[in-house]
LOLO-413008 format. One record per atom (N, C-alpha, C): residue number from 1; atom name; x, y, z. Coordinates in steps of 0.001 Angstrom, whole numbers, plus 500000, padded with zeros to 6 digits. Layout:
     k    a       xx       yy       zz
   NUM   CA        X        Y        Z
...
***
This chain:
     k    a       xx       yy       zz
     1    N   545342   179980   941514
     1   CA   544220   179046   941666
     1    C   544596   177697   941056
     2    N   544141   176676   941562
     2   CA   544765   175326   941557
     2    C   543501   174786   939731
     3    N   544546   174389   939365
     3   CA   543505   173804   937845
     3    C   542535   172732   938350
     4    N   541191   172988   937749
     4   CA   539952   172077   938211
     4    C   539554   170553   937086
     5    N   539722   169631   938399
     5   CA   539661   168746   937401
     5    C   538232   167956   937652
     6    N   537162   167941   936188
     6   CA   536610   168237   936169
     6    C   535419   166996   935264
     7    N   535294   165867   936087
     7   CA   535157   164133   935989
     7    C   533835   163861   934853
     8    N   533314   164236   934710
     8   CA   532175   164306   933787
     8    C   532348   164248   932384
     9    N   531799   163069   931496
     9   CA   531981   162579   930316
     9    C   531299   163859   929452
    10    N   532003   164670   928525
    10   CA   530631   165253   927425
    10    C   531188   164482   926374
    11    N   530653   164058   925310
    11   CA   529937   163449   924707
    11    C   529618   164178   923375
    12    N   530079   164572   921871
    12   CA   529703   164519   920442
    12    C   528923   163430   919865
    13    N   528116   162991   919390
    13   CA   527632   161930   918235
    13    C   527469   162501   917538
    14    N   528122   161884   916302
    14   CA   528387   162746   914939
    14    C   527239   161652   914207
    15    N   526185   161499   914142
    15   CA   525409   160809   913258
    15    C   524479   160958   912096
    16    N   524169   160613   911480
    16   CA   523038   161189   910476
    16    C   522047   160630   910321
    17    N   521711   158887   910916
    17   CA   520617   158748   911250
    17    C   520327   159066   912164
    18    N   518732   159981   912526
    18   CA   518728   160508   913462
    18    C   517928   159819   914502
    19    N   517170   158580   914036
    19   CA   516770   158334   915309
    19    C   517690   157404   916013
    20    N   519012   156298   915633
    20   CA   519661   156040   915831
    20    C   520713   157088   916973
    21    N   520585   158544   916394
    21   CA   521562   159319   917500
    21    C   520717   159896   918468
    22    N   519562   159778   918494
    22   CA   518584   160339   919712
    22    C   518503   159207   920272
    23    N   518606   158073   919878
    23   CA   518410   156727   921133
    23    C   519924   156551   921916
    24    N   520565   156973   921156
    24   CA   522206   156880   921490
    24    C   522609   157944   922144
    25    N   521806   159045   921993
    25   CA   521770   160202   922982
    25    C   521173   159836   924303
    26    N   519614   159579   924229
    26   CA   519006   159288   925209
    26    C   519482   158444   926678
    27    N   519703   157391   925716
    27   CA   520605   156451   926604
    27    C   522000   156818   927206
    28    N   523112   157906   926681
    28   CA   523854   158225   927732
    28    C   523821   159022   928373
    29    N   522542   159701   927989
    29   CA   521965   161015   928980
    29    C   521605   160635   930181
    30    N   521086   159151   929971
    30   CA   520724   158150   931489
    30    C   521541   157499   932198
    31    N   522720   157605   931155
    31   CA   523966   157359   932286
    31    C   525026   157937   932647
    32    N   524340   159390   932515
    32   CA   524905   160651   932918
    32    C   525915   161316   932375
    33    N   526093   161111   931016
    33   CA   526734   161884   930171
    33    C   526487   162842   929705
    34    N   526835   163865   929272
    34   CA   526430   165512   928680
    34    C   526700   164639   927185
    35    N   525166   165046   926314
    35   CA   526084   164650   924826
    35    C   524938   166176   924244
    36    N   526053   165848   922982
    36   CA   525459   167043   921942
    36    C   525618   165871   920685
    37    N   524705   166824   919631
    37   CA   524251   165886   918284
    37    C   524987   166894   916816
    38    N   525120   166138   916287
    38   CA   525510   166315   914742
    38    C   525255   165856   913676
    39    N   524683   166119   912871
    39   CA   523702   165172   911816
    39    C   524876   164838   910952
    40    N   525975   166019   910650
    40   CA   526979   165890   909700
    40    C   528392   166129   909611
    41    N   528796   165896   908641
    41   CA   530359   166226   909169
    41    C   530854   167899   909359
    42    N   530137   168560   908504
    42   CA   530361   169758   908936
    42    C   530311   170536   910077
    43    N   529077   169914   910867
    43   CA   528296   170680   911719
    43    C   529327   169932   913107
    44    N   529819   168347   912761
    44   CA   530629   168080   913701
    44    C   531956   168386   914287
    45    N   532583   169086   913008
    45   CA   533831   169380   913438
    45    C   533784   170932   913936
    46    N   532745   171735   913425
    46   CA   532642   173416   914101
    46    C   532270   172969   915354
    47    N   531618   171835   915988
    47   CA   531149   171855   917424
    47    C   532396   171357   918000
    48    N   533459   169975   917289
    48   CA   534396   169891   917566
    48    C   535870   170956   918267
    49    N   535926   172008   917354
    49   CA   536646   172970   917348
    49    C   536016   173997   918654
    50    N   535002   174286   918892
    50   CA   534452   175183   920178
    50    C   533959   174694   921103
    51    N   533897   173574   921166
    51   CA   533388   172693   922613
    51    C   535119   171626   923411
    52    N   535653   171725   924295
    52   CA   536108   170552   924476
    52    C   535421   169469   924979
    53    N   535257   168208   923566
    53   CA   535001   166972   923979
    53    C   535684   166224   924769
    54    N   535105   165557   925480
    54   CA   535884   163846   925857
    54    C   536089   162990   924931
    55    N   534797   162578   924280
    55   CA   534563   161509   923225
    55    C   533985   162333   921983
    56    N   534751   161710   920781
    56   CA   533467   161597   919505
    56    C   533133   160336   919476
    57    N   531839   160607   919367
    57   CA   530937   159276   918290
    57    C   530889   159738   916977
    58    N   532020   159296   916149
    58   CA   531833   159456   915152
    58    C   531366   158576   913984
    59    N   530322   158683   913362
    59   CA   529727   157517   911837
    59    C   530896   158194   911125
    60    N   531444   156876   910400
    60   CA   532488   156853   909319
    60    C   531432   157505   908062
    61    N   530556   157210   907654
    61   CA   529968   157441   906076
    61    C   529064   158725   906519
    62    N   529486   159907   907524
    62   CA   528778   161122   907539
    62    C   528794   161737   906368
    63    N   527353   162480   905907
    63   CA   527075   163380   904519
    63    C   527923   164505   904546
    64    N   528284   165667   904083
    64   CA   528605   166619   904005
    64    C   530467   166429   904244
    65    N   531208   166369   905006
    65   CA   532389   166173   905637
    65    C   532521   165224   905997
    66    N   532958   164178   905143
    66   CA   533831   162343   905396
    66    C   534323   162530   906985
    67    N   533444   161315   907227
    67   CA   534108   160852   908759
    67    C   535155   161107   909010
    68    N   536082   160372   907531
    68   CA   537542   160178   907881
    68    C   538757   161407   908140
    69    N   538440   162464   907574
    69   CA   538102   163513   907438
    69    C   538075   164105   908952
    70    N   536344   164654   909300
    70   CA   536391   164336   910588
    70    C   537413   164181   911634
    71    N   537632   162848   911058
    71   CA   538561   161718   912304
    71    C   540124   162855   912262
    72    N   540550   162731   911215
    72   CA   541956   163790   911099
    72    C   542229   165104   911243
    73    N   541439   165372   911560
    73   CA   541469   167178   911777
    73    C   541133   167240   913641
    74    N   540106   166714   913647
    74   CA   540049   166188   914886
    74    C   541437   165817   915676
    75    N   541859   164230   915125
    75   CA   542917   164085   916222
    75    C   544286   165083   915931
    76    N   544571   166112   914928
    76   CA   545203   166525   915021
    76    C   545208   168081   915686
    77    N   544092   168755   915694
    77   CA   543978   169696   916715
    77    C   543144   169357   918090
    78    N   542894   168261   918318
    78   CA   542400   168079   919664
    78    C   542872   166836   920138
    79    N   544271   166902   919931
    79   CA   544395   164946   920559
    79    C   544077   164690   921721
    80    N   543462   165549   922657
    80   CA   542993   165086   923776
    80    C   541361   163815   923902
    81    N   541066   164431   922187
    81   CA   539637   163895   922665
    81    C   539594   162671   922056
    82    N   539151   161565   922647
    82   CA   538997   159834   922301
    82    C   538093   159634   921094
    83    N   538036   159403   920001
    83   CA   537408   159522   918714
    83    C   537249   157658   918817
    84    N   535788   157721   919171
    84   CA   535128   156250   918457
    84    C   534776   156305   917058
    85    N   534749   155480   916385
    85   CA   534634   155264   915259
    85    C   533565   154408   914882
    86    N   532544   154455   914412
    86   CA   531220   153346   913896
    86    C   530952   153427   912487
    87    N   530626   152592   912071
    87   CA   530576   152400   910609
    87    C   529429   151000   910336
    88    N   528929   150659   909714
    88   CA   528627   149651   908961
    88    C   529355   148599   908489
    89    N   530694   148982   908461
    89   CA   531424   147715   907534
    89    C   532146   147481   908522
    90    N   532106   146165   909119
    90   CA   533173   145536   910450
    90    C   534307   144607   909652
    91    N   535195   144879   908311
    91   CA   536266   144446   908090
    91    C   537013   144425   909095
    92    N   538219   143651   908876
    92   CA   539398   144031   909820
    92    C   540005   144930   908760
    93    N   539649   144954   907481
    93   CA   540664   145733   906699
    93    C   539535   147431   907150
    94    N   538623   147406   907504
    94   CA   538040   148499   908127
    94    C   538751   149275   909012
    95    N   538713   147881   909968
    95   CA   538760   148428   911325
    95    C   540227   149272   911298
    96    N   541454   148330   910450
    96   CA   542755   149329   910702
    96    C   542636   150157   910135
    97    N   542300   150513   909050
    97   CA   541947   151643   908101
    97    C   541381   152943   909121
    98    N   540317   152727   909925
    98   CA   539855   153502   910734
    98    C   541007   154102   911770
    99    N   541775   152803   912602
    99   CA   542668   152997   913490
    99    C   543640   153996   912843
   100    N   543837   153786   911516
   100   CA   545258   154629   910923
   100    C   544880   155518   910637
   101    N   543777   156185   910727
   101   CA   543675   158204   910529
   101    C   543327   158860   911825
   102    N   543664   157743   912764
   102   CA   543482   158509   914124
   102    C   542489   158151   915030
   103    N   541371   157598   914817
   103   CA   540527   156853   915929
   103    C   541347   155925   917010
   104    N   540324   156439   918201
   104   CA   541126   155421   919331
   104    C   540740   154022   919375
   105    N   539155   153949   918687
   105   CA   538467   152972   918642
   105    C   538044   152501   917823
   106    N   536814   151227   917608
   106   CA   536143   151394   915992
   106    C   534660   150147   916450
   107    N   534109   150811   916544
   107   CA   532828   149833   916601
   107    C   531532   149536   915454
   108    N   531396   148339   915242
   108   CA   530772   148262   913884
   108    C   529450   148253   913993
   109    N   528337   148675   913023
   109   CA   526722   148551   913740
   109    C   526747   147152   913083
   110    N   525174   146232   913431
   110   CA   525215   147083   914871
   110    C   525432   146404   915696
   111    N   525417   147352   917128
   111   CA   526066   146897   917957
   111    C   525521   147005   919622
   112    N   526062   146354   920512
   112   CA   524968   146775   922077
   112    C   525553   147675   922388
   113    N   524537   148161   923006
   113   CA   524567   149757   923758
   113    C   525747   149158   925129
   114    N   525565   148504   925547
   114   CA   526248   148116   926462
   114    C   527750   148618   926422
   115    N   527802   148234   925046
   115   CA   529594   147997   924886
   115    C   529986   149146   924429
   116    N   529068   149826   923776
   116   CA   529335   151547   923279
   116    C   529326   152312   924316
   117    N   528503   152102   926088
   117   CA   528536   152573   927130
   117    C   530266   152913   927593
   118    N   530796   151743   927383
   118   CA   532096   150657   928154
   118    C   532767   151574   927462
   119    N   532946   151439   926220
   119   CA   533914   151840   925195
   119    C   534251   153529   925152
   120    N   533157   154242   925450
   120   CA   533089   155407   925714
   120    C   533745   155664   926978
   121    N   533322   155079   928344
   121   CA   533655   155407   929538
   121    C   535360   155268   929384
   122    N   535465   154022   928611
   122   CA   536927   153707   928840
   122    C   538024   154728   928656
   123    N   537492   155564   926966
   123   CA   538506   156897   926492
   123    C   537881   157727   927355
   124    N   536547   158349   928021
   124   CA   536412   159363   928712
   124    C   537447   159366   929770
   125    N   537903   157801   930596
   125   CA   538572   157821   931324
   125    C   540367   158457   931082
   126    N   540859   158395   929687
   126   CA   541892   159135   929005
   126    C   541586   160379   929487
   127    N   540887   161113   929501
   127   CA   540786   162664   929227
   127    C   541165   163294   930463
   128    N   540673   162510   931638
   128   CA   541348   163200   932987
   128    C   542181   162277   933744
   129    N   542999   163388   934861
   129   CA   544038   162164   935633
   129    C   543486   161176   936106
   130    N   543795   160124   936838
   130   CA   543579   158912   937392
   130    C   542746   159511   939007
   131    N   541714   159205   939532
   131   CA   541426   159433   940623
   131    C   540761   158707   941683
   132    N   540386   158689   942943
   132   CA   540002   157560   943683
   132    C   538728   157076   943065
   133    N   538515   155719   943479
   133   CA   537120   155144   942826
   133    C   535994   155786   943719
   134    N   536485   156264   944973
   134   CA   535207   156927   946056
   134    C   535681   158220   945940
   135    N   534833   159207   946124
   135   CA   535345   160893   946326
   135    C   535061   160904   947994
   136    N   535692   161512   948395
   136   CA   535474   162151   949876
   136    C   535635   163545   950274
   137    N   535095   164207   950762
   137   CA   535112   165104   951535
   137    C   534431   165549   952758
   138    N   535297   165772   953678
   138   CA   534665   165641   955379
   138    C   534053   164343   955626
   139    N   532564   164589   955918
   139   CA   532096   163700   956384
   139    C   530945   162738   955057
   140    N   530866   163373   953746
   140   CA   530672   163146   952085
   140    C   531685   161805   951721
   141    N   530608   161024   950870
   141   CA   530969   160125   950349
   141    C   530750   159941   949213
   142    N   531243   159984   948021
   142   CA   530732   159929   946548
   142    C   531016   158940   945886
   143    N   530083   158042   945570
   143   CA   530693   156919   944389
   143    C   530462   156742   942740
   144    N   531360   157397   942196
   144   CA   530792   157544   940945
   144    C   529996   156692   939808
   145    N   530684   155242   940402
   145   CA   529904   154342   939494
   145    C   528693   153855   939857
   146    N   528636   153815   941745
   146   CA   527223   153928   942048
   146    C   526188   154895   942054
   147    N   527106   155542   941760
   147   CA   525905   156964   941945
   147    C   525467   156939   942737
   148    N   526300   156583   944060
   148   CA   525392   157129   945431
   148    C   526355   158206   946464
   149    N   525332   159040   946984
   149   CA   525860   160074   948087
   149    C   525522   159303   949313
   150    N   526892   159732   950075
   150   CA   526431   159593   952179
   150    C   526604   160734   952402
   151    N   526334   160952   953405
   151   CA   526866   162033   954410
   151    C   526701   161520   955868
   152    N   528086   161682   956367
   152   CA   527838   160704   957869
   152    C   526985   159763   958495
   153    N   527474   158444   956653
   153   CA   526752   157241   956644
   153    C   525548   157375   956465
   154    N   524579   158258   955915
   154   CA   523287   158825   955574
   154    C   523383   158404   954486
   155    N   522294   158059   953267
   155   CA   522211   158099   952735
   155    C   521531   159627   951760
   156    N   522009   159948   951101
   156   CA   521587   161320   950396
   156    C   520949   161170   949189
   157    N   519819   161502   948540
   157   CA   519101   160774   947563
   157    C   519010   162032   946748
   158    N   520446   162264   945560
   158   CA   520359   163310   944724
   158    C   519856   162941   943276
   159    N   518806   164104   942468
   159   CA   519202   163861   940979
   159    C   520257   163976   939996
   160    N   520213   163825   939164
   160   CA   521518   163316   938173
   160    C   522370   164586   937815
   161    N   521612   165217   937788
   161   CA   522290   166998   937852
   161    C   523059   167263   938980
   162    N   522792   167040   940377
   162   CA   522343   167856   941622
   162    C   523884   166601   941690
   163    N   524089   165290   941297
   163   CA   525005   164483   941908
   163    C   526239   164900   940846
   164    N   525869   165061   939636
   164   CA   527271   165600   939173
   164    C   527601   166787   939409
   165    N   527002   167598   939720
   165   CA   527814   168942   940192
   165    C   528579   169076   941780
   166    N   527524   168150   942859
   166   CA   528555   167197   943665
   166    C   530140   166726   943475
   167    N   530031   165871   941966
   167   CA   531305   165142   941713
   167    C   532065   166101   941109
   168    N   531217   167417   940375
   168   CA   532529   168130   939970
   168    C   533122   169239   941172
   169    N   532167   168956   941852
   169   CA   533237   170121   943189
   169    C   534085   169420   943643
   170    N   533697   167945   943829
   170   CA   534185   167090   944661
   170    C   536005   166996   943986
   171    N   535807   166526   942730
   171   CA   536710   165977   942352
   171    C   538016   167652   942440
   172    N   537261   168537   942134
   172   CA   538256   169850   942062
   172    C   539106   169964   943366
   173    N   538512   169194   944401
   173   CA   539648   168920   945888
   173    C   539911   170412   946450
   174    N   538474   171344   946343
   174   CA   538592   172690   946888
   174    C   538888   173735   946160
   175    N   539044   173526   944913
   175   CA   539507   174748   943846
   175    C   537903   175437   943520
   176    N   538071   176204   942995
   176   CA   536743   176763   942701
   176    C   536358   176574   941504
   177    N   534884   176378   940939
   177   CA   534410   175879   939899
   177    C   533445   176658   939625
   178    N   533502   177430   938168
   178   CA   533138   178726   937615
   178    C   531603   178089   937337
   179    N   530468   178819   936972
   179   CA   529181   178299   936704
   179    C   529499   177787   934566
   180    N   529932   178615   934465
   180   CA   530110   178299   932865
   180    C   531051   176521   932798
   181    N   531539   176600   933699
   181   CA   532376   175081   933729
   181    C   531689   173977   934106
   182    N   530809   174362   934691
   182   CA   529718   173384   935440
   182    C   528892   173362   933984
   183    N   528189   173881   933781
   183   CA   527427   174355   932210
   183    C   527886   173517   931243
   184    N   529106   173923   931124
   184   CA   529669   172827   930257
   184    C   529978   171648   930178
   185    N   530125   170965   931241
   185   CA   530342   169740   931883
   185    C   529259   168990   932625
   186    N   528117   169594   933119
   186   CA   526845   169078   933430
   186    C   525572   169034   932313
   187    N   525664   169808   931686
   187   CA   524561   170381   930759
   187    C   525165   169734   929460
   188    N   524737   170477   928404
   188   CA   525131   170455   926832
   188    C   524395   171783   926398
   189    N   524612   171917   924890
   189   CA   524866   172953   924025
   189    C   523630   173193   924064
   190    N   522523   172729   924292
   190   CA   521084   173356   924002
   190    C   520710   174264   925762
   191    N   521272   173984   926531
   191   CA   521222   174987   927493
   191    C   521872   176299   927095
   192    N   520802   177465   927946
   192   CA   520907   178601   927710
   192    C   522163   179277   928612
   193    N   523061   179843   928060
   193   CA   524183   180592   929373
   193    C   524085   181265   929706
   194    N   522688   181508   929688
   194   CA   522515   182730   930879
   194    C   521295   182406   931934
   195    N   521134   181034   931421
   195   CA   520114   180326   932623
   195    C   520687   180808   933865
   196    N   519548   180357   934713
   196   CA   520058   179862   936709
   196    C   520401   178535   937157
   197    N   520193   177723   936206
   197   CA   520195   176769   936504
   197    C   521184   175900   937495
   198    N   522034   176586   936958
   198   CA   523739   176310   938352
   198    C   523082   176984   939507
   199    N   522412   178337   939581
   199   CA   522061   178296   940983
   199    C   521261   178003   941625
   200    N   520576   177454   940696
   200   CA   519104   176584   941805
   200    C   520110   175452   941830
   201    N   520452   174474   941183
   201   CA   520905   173182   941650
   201    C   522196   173156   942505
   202    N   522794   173862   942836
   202   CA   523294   174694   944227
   202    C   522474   174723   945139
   203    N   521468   175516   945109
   203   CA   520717   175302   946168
   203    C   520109   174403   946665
   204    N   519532   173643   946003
   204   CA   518883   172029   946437
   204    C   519701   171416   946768
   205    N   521245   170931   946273
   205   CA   522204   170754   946725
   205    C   522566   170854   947984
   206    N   522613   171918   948471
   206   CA   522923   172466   949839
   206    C   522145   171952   950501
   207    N   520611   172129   950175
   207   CA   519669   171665   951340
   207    C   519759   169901   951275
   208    N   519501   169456   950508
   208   CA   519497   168100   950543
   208    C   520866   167708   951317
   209    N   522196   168005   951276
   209   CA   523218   167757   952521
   209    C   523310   168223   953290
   210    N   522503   169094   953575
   210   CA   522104   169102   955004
   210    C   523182   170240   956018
   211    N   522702   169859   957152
   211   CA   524231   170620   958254
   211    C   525232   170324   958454
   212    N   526231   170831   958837
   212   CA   526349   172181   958315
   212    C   526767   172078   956925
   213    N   527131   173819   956003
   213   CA   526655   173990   955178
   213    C   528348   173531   954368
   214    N   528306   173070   953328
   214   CA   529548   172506   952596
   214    C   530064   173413   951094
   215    N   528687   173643   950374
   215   CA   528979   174245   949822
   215    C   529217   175351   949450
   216    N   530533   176471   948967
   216   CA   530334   178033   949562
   216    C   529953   178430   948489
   217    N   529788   179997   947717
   217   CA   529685   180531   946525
   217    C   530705   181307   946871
   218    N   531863   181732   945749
   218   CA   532627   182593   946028
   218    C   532522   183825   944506
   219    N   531752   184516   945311
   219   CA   531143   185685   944632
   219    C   531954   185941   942923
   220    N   531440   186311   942385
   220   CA   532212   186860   941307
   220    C   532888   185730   940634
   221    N   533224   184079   941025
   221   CA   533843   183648   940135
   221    C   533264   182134   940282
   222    N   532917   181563   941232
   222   CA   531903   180389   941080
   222    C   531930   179596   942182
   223    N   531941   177930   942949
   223   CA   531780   177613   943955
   223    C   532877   176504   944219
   224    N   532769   176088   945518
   224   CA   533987   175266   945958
   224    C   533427   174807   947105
   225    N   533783   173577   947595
   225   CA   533453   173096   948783
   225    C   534465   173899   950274
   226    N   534080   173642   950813
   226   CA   534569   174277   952009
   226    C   535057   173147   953598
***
């Protein structure tokens, strides 16, 4: 079976103010990121270690387990994952300080959401190969940054769920994509794994693109376009 590659940002914020990481949640939940929360350093690096991230958002001055800390254990058993760095103090003698225990990044509060959007997308974009800016398949058109579906120049009017599980079949180029992979890559940690939720949004899926039928289930191990 061909390895699934699998386009969808998830997302750690390691924060301890918390309404600061629920607005910082909120907001990339709206731009379609999977994130999970961490009040502390402890609680960030056990989610670290059993989840593969894309990104940390990591606060440098976390309670319990030093950011910095954090930051090094991190990039040394997961160098795959892009470690932002935020802090309060925007030195430059900060900022390298940060860079030299392993962050890819370092953003100081505060700061626009805008650029923490950017900055994120940019290392999420590290984590997988390089791929077209449009997805296609058959007569399917996917644009990830527009977030819009065709289907033989139709317009297809999916929700944010229903379009990334689209982009993760899409992008797998026919391999099959297990429901726990979808779960993990559409959802976050407060979903249940033993929901349905992969198979209802399969199904709406299907119906909303219409004829004929694109997406298959392949019993026993999960789905693939056809």
């Amino acid at each position: 079976m061909r390895a699934v590659i699998l386009p969808r940002v998830r997302v750690l914020i390691a924060e301890d103010e918390r309404r600061l990481a629920d607005a910082i949640a909120r907001g990339l939940r709206r731009e379609g990121m999977a994130v999970d929360l961490a009040p502390d350093g402890t609680d960030a690096l056990v989610k670290a270690r059993v989840i593969r991230y894309d990104v940390l958002v990591l606060d440098r001055d976390l309670p319990g387990l030093h950011g910095d800390e954090v930051c090094r254990v991190v990039r040394d058993e997961r160098p795959e994952t892009g470690i932002l760095m935020l802090t309060a103090a925007g030195t430059l003698d900060d900022l390298v300080e940060g860079l030299a225990i392993g962050a890819d990044d370092y953003l100081p509060k505060p700061f626009r959401f805008a650029e923490l959007v950017a900055r994120i997308r940019a290392l999420g974009r590290r984590s997988v190969p390089s791929r077209p800016p449009v997805l296609r398949h058959r007569d399917i058109e996917l644009d990830p940054a527009r977030r819009t579906v065709t289907r033989g120049g139709q317009d297809v009017r999916l929700a944010r769920k229903e379009l990334a599980v689209l982009e993760a079949l899409m992008a797998a180029d026919g391999a099959t994509v297990s429901a726990e992979e979808l779960l993990e890559r559409v959802w976050d940690e407060h979903i249940d794994p033993f929901t349905n939720v992969v198979r209802m949004t399969i199904m709406t899926l299907r119906r909303k693109l219409g004829e004929p039928p694109v997406v298959e289930t392949v019993i026993g191990v999960g789905y693939r376009l056809a």
